[in-house]
BALOBA-1460 file (C-alpha; in Angstrom, 3 decimals):
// residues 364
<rec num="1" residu="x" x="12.292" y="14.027" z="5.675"/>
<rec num="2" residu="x" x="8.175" y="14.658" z="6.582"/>
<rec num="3" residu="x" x="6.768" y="17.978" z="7.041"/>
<rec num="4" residu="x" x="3.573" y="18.499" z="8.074"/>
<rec num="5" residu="x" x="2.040" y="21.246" z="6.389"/>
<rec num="6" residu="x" x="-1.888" y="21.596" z="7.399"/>
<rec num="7" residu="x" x="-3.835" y="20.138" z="9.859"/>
<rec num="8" residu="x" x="-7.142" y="19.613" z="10.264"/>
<rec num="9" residu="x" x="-8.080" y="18.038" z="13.247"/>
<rec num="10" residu="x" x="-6.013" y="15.145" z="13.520"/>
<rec num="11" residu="x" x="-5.833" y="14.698" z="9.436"/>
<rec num="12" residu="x" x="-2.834" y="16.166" z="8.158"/>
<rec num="13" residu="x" x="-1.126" y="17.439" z="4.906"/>
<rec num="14" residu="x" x="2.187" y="17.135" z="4.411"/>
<rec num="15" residu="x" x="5.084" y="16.553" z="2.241"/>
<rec num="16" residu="x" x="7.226" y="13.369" z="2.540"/>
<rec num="17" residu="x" x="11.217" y="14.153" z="0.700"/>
<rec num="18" residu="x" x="12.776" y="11.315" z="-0.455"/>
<rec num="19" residu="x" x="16.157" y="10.852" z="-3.007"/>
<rec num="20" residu="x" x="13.490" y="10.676" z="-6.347"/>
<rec num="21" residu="x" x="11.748" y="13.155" z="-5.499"/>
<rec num="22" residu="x" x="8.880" y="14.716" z="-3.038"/>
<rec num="23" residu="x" x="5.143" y="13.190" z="-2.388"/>
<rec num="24" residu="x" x="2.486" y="14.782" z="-1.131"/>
<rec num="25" residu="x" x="0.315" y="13.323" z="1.608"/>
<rec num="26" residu="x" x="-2.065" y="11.990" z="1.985"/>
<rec num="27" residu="x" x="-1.319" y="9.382" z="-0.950"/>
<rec num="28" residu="x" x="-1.834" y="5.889" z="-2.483"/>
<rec num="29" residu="x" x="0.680" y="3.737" z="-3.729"/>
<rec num="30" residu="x" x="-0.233" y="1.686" z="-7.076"/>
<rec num="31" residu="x" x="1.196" y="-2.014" z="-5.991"/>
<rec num="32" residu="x" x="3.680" y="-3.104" z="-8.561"/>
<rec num="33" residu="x" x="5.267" y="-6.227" z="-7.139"/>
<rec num="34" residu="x" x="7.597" y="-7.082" z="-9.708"/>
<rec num="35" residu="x" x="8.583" y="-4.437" z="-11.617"/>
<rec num="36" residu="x" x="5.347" y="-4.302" z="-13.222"/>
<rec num="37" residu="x" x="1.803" y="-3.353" z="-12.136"/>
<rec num="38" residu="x" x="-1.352" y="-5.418" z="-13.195"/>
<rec num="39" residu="x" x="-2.577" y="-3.862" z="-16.298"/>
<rec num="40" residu="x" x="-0.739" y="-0.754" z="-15.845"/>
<rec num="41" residu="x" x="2.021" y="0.396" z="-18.012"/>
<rec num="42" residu="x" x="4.519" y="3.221" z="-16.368"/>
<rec num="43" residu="x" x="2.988" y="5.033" z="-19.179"/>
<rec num="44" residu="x" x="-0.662" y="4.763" z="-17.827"/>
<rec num="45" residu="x" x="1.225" y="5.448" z="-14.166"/>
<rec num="46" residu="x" x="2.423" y="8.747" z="-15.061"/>
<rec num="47" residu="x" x="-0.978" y="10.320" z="-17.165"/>
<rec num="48" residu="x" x="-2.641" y="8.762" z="-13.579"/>
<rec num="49" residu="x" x="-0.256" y="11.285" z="-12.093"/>
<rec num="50" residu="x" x="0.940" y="8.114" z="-9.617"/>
<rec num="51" residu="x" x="3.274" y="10.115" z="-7.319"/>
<rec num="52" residu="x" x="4.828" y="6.747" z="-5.907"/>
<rec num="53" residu="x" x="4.794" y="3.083" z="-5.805"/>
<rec num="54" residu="x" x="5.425" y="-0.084" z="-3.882"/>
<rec num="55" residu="x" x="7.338" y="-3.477" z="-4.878"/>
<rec num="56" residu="x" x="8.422" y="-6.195" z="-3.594"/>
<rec num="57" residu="x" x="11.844" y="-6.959" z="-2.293"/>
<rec num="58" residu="x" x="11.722" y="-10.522" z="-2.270"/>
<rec num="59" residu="x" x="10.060" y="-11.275" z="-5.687"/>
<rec num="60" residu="x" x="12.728" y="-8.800" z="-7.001"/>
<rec num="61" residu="x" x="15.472" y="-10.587" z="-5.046"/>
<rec num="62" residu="x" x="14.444" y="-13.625" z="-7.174"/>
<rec num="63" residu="x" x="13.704" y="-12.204" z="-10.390"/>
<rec num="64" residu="x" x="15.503" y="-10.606" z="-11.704"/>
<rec num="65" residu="x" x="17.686" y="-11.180" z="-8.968"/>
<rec num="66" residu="x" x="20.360" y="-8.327" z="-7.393"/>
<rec num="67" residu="x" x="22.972" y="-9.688" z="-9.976"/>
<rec num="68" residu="x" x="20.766" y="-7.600" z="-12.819"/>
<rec num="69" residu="x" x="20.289" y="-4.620" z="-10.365"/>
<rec num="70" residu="x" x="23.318" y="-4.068" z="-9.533"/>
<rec num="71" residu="x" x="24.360" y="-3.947" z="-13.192"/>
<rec num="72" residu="x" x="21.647" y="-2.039" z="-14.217"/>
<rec num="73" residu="x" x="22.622" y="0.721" z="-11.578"/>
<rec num="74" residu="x" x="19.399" y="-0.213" z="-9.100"/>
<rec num="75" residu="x" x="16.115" y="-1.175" z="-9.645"/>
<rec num="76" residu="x" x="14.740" y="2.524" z="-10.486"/>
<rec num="77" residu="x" x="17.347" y="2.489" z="-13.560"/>
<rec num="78" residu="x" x="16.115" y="-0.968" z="-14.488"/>
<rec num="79" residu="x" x="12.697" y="-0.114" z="-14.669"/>
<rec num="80" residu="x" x="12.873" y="3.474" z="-16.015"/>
<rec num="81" residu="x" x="11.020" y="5.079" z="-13.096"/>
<rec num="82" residu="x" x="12.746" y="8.246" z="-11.612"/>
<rec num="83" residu="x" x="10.205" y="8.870" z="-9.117"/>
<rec num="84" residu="x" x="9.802" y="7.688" z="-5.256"/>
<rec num="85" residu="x" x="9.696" y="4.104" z="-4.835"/>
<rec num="86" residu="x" x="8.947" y="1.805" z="-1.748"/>
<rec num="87" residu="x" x="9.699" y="-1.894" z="-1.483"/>
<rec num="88" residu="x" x="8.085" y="-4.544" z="1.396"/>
<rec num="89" residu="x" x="9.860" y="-6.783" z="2.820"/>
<rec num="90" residu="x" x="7.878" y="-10.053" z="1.656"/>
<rec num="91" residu="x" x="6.338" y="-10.216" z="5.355"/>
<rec num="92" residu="x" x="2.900" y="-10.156" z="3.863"/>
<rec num="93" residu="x" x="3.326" y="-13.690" z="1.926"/>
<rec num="94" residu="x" x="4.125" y="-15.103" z="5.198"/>
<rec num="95" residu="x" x="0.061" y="-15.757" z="4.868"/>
<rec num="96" residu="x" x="0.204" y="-17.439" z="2.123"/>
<rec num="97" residu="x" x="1.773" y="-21.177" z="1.786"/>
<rec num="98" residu="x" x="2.944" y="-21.141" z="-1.714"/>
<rec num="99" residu="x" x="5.609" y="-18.682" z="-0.212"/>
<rec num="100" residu="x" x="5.872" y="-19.810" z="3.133"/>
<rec num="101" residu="x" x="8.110" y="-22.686" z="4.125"/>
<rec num="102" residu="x" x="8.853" y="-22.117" z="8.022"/>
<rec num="103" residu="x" x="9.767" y="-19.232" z="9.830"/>
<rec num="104" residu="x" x="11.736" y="-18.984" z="13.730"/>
<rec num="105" residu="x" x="13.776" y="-16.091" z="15.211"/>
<rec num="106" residu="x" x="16.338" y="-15.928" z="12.919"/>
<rec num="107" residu="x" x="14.391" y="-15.437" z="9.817"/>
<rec num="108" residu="x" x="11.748" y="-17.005" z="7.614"/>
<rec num="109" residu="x" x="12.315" y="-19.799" z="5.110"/>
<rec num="110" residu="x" x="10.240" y="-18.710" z="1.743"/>
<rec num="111" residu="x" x="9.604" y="-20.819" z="-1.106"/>
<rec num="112" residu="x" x="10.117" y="-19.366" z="-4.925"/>
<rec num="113" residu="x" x="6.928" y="-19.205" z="-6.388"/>
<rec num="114" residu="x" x="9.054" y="-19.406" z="-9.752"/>
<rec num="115" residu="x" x="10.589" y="-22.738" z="-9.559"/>
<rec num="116" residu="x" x="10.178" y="-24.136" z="-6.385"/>
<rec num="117" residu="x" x="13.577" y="-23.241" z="-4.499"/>
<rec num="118" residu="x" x="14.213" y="-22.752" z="-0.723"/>
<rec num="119" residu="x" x="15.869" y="-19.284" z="-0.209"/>
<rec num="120" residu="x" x="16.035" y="-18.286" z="4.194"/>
<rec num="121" residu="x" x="15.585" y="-14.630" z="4.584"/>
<rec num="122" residu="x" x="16.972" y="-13.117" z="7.385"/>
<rec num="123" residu="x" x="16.243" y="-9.617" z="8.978"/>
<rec num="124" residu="x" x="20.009" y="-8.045" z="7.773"/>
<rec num="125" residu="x" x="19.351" y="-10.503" z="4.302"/>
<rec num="126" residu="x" x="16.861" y="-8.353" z="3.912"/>
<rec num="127" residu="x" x="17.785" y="-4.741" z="4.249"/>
<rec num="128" residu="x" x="21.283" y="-6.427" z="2.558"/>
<rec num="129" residu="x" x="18.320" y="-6.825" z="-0.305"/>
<rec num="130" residu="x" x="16.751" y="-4.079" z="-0.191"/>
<rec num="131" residu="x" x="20.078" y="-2.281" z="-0.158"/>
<rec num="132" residu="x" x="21.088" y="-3.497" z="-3.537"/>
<rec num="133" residu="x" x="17.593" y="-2.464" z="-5.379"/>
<rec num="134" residu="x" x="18.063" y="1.425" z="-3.971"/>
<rec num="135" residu="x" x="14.216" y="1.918" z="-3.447"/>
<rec num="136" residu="x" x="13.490" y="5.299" z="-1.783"/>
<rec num="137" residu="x" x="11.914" y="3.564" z="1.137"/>
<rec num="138" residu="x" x="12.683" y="0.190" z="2.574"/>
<rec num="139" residu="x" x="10.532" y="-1.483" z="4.745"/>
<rec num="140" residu="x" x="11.254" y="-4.129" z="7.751"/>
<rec num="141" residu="x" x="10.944" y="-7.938" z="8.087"/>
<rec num="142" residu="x" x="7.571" y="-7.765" z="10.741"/>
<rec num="143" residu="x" x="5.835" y="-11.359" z="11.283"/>
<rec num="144" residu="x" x="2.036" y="-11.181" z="9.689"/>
<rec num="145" residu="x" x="-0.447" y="-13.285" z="11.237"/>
<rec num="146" residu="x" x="-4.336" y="-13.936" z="10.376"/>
<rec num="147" residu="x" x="-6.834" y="-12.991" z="12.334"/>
<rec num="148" residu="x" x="-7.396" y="-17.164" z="13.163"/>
<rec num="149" residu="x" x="-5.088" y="-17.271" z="15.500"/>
<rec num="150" residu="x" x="-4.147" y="-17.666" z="19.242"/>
<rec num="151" residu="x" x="-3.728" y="-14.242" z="21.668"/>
<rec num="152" residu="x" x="-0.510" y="-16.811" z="22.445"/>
<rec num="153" residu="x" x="0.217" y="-16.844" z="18.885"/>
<rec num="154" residu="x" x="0.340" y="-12.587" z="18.405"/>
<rec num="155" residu="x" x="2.466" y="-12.590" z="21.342"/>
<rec num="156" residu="x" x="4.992" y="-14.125" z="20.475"/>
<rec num="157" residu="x" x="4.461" y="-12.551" z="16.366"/>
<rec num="158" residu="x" x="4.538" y="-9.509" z="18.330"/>
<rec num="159" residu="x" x="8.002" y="-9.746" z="20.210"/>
<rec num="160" residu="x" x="9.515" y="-11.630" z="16.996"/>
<rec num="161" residu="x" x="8.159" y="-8.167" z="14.907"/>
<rec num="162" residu="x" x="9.983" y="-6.016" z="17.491"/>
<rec num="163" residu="x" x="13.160" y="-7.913" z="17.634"/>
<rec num="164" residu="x" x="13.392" y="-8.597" z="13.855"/>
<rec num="165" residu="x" x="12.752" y="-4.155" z="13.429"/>
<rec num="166" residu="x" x="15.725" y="-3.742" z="15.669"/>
<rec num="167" residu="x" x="18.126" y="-6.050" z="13.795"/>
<rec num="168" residu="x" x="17.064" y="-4.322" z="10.183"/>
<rec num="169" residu="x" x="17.857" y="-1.009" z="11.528"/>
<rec num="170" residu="x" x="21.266" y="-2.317" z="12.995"/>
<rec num="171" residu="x" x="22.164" y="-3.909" z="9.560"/>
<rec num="172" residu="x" x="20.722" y="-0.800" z="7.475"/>
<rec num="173" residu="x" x="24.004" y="0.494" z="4.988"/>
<rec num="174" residu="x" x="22.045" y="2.365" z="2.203"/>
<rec num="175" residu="x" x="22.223" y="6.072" z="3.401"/>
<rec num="176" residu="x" x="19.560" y="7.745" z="0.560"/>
<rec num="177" residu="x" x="17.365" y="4.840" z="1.650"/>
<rec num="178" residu="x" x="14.797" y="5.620" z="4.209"/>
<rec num="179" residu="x" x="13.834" y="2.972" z="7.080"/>
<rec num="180" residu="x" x="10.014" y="1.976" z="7.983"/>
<rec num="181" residu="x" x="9.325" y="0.012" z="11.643"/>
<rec num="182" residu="x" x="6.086" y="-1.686" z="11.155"/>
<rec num="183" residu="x" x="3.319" y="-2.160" z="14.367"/>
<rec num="184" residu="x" x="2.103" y="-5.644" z="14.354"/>
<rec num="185" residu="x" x="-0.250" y="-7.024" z="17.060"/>
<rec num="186" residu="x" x="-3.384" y="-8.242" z="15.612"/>
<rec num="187" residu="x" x="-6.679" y="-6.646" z="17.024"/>
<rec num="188" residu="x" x="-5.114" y="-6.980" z="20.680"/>
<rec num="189" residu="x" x="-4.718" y="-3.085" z="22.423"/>
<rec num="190" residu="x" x="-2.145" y="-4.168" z="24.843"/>
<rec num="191" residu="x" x="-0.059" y="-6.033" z="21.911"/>
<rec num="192" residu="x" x="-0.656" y="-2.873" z="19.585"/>
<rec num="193" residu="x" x="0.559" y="-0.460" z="22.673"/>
<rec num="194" residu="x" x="3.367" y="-2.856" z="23.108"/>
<rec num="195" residu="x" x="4.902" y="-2.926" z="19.937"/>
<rec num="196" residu="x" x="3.913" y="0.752" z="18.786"/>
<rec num="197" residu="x" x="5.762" y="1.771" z="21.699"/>
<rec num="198" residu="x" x="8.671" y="-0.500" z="21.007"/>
<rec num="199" residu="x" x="9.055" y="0.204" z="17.269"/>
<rec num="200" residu="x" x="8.667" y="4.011" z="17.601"/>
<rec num="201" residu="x" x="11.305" y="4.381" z="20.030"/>
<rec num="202" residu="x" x="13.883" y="2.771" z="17.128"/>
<rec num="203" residu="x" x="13.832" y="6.253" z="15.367"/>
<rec num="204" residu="x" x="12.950" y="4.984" z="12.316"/>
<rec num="205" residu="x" x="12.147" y="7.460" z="9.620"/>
<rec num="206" residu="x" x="8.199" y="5.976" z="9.245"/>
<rec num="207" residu="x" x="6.030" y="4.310" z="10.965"/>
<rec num="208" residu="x" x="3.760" y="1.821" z="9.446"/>
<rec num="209" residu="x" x="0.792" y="0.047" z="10.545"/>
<rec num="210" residu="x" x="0.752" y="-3.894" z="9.321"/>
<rec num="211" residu="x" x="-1.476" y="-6.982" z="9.645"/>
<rec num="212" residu="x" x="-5.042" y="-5.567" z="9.161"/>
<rec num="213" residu="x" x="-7.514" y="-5.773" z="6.377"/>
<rec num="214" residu="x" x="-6.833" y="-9.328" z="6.307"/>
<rec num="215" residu="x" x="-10.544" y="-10.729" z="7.323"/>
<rec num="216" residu="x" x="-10.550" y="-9.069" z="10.770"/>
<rec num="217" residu="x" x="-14.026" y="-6.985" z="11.358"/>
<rec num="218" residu="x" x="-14.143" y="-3.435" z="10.207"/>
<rec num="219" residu="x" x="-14.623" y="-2.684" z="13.652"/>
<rec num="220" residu="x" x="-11.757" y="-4.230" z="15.437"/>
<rec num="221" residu="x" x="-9.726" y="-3.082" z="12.349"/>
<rec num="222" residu="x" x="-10.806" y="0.401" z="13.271"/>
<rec num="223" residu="x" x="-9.925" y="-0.245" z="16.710"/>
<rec num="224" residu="x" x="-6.490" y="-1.332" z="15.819"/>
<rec num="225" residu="x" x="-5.573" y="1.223" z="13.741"/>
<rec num="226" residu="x" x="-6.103" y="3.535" z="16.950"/>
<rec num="227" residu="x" x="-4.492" y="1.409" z="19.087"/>
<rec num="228" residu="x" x="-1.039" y="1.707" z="17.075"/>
<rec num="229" residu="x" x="-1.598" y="5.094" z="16.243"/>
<rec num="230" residu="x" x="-1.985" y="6.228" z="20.000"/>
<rec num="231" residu="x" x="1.465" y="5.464" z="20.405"/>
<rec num="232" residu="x" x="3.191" y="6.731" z="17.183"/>
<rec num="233" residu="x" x="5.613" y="10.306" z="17.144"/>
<rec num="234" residu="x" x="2.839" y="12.396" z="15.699"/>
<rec num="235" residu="x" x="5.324" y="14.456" z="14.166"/>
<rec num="236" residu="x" x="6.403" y="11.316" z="11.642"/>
<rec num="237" residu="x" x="4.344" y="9.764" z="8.465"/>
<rec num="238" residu="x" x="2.135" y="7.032" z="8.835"/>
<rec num="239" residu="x" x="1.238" y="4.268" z="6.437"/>
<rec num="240" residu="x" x="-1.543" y="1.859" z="7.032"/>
<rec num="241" residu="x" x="-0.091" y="-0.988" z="4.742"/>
<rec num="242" residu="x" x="-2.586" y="-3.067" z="2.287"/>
<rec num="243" residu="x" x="-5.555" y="-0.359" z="2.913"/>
<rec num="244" residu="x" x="-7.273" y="0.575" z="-0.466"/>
<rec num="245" residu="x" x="-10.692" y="0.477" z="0.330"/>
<rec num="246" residu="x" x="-12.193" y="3.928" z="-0.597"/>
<rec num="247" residu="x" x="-14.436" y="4.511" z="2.462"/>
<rec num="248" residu="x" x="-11.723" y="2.897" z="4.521"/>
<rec num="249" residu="x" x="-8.671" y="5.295" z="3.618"/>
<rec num="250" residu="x" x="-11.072" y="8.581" z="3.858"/>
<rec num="251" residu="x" x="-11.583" y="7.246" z="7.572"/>
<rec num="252" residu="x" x="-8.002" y="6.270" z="8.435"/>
<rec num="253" residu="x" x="-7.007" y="9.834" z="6.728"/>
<rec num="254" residu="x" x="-9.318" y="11.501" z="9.834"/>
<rec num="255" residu="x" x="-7.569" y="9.314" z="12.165"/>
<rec num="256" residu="x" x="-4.212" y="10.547" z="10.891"/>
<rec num="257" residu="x" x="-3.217" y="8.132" z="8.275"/>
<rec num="258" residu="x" x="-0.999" y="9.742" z="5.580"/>
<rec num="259" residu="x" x="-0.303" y="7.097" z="2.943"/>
<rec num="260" residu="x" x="-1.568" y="3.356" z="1.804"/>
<rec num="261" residu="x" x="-1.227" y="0.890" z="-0.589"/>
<rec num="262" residu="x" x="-3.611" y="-2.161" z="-2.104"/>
<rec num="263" residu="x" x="-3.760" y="-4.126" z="-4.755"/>
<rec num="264" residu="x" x="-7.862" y="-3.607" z="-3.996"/>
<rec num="265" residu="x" x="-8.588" y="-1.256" z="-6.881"/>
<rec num="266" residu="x" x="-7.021" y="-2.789" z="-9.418"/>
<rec num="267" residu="x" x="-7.868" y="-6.627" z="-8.486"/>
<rec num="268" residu="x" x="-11.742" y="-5.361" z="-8.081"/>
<rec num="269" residu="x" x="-11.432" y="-3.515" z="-11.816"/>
<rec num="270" residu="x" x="-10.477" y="-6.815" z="-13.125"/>
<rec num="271" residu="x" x="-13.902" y="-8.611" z="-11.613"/>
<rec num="272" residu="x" x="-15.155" y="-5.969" z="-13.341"/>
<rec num="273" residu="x" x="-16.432" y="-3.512" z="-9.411"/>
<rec num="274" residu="x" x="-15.616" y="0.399" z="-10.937"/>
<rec num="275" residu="x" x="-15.120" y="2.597" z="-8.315"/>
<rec num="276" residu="x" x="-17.347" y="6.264" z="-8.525"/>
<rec num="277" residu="x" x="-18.148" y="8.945" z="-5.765"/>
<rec num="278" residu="x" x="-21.924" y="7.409" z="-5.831"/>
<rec num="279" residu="x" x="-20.224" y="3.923" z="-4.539"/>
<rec num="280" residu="x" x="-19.562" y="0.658" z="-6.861"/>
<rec num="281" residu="x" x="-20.775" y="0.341" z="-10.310"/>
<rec num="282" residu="x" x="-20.593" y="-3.546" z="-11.541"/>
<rec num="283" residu="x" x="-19.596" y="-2.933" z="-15.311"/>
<rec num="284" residu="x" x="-20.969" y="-6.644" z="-16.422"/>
<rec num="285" residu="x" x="-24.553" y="-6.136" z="-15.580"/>
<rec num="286" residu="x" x="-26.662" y="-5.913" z="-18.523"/>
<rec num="287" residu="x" x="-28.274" y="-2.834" z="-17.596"/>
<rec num="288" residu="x" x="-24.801" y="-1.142" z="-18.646"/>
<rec num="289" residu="x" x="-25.163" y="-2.291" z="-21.873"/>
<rec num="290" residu="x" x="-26.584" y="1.089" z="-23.400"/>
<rec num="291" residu="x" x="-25.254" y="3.730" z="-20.838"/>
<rec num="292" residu="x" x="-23.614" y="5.982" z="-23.471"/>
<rec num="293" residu="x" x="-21.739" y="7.761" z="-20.806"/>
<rec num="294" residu="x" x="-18.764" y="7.945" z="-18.734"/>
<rec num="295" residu="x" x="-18.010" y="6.307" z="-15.694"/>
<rec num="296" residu="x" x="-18.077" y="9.529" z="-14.048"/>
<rec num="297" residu="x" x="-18.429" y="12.986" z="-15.599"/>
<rec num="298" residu="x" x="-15.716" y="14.881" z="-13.661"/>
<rec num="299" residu="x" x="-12.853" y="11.994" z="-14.148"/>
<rec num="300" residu="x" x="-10.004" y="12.579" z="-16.255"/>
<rec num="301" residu="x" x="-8.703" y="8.771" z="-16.736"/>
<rec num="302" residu="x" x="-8.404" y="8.103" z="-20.479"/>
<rec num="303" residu="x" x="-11.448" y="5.762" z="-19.917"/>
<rec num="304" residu="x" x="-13.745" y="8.189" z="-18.965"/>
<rec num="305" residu="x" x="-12.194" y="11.317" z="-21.600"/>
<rec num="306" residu="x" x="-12.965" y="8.478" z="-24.386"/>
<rec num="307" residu="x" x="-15.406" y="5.835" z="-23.946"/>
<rec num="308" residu="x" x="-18.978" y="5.308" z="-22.601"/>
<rec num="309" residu="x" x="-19.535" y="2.593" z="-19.699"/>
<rec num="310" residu="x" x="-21.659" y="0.762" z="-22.660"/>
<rec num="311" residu="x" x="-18.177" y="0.025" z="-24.485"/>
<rec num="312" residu="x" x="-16.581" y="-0.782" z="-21.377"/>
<rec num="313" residu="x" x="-19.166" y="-3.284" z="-20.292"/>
<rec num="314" residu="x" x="-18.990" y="-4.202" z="-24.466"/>
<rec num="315" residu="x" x="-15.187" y="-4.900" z="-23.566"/>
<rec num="316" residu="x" x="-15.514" y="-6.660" z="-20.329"/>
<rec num="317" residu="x" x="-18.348" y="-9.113" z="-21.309"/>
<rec num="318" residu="x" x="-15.978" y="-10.187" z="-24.317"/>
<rec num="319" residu="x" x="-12.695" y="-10.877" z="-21.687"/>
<rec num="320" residu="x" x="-10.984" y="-8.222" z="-23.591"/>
<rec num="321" residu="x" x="-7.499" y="-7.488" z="-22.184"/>
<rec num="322" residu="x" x="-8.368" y="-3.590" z="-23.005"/>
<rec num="323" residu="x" x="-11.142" y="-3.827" z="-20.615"/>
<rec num="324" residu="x" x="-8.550" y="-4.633" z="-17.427"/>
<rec num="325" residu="x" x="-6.628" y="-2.477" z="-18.677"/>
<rec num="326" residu="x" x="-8.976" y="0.887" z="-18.983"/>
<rec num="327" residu="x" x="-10.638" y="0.076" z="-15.553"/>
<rec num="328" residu="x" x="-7.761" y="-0.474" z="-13.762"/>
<rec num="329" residu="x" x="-6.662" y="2.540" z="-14.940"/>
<rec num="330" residu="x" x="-9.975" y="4.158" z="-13.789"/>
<rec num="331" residu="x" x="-9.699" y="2.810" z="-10.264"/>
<rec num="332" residu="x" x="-6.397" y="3.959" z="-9.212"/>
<rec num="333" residu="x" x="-6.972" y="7.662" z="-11.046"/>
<rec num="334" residu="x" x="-10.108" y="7.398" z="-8.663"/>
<rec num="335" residu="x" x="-7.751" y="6.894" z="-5.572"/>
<rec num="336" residu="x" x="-5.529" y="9.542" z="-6.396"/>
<rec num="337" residu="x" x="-7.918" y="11.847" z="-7.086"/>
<rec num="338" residu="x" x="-9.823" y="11.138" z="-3.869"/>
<rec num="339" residu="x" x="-6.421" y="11.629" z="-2.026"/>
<rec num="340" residu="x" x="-5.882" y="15.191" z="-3.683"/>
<rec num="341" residu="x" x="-9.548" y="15.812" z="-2.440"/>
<rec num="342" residu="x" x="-8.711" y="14.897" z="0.896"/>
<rec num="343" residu="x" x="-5.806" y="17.224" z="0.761"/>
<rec num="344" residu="x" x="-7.286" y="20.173" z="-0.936"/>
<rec num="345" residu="x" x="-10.235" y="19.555" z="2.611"/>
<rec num="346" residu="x" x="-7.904" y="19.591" z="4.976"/>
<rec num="347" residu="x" x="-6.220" y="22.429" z="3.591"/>
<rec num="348" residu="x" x="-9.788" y="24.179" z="3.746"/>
<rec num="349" residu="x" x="-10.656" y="22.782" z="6.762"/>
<rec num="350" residu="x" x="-13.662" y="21.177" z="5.606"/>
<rec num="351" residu="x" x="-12.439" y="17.724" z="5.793"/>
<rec num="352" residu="x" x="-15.127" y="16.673" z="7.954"/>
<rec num="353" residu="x" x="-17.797" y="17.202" z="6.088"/>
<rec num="354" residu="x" x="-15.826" y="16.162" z="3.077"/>
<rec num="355" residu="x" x="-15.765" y="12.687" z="5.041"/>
<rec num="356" residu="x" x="-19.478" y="12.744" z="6.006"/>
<rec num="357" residu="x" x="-20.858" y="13.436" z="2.477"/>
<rec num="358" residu="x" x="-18.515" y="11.118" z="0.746"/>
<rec num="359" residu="x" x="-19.632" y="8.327" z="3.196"/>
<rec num="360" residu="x" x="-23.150" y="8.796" z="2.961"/>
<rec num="361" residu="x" x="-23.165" y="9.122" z="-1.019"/>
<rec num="362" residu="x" x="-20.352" y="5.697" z="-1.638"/>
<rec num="363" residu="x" x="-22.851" y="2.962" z="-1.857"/>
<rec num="364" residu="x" x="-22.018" y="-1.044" z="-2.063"/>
């Protein structure tokens, strides 16, 4: 299911198999939560050369509900996308209370965001979900917390995560559909060693790394990330879940991080912050306004082939739709393309240095 195929150091190539189709790793996963990415067609997916995505089971669950799946012959049919796929579980919007009602051990109580309605999702309700829509790669129910919380408090997240993993691989029917245990535990070591101990021992096919880039230090994030990762089968992939910060996914790649998703690149392109390999360029600042050039010389986005950053900045200062459109486009070609540089490093092994000049040269 994952090969490794270089190493270098502990950063790794590899290939991950799945029933659409193979991915190379290390990779980044455009987030399209609904069926639909933000400003991105499939269209503009596919010339990004997007190897795989990531939705979400619970917004699909309520529109357009499993009813419409199932008839359309799963969600990759409905959507027209014949490559990989991966779908969360929804545990991420247990930080946000437009979503979250009340959660215990038997589940979590969400709210629609649609029309208002109560719907209690379960561990097996979930994989039950997740199922239905045939995604490539399903993950668990884990319990997020924010960093502003009691030790006390990631405890007992912590054990919930762990029990709530073991009941979705129990109830798991959907044979072509891969499993993912995620390692919760805040910024805490011994809670990070506990449940990375716990979750890899399940024999999941992935292990994923959950509940960090959510206001916690850089530092202790760091730290965390090693913490789980200490603990993990080295021999299986490992996704560092809601990562999508440039600097930070060249880092977690050294640490042995193989795959990530955000909606980071695409929410900063529409506040206008353009990712380049000299760091951030702010398209609205006036002194863009006659830069008849592209956003970077060596990209091969459409914006960049086409158009200079003054008619981007033209485009952005009038709240022009193309404008989110063309630098969303640009900041998750950026992504990829860093991640086939990463690969093409640690192939060489030159991935260290790779790291150290892209760090020094990304300003913010």
């Amino acid at each position: 299911m994952f090969k490794i195929e270089k190493e270098d150091h502990l950063a790794r190539t590899g290939i991950l198999k799945t029933t659409h189709g193979k991915v190379k790793t290390p990779f980044y996963m455009p987030v399209v939560t609904k069926g639909a990415g933000k400003f991105l067609t499939f269209n503009s997916l596919e010339s990004l050369k997007t190897q795989c995505f990531i939705s979400n089971a619970y917004l699909l669950y309520l529109k357009p509900g499993l009813e419409t799946i199932k008839k359309a012959n799963g969600y990759h049919n409905f959507i027209n996308w014949q490559k990989p796929i991966f779908t969360d579980s929804g545990g991420f919007q247990l930080l946000d209370p437009e979503f979250l009602v009340s959660l215990n051990d038997k589940g979590v109580r969400f709210r629609s965001p649609f029309c208002g309605k109560e719907h209690f999702i379960s561990p097996e309700k979930l994989m039950e979900n997740q199922n239905i829509i045939g995604s490539d790669v399903a993950m668990v129910l884990d319990h997020v917390l924010g960093p502003d919380h009691s030790k006390k408090e990631f405890e007992d997240a912590t054990k919930r995560t762990i029990d709530w993993a073991k009941r979705c691989l129990d109830s798991h029917k959907n044979k072509s559909q891969k499993v993912f245990g995620i390692v919760q535990g805040g910024v805490y070591k011994d809670l990070r060693k506990e449940c990375a101990l716990a979750i890899n021992d399940m024999g999941f096919d992935g292990l994923a790394i959950g509940g960090l880039a959510i206001g916690e230090s850089k530092d202790r994030m760091y730290k965390a990330i090693d913490y789980s990762l200490e603990h993990l089968d080295k021999e299986k992939i490992k996704y560092l879940m809601g990562v999508g910060s440039p600097q930070d996914m060249i880092i977690s790649i050294e640490k042995g991080v193989d795959c990530f998703d955000s909606i980071y690149p695409t929410k900063m392109a529409r506040h206008g912050v353009i990712f380049t390999r000299k760091g951030i360029l702010k398209i609205g600042k006036s002194y863009n306004a006659h830069l008849f050039k592209p956003i970077e010389d060596d990209c091969d986005c459409y914006a960049c082939k086409n158009h200079t950053i003054a008619y981007l900045h033209h485009l952005y200062r009038l709240n022009e739709a193309a404008a989110k459109i063309l630098l969303s486009e640009h900041n998750v070609r950026f992504l990829h393309r860093l991640m086939e540089d990463a690969r093409k490093n640690i192939e060489d092994g030159t991935f260290s240095k790779f790291k150290s000049d892209f760090l020094k040269n990304y300003k913010i």
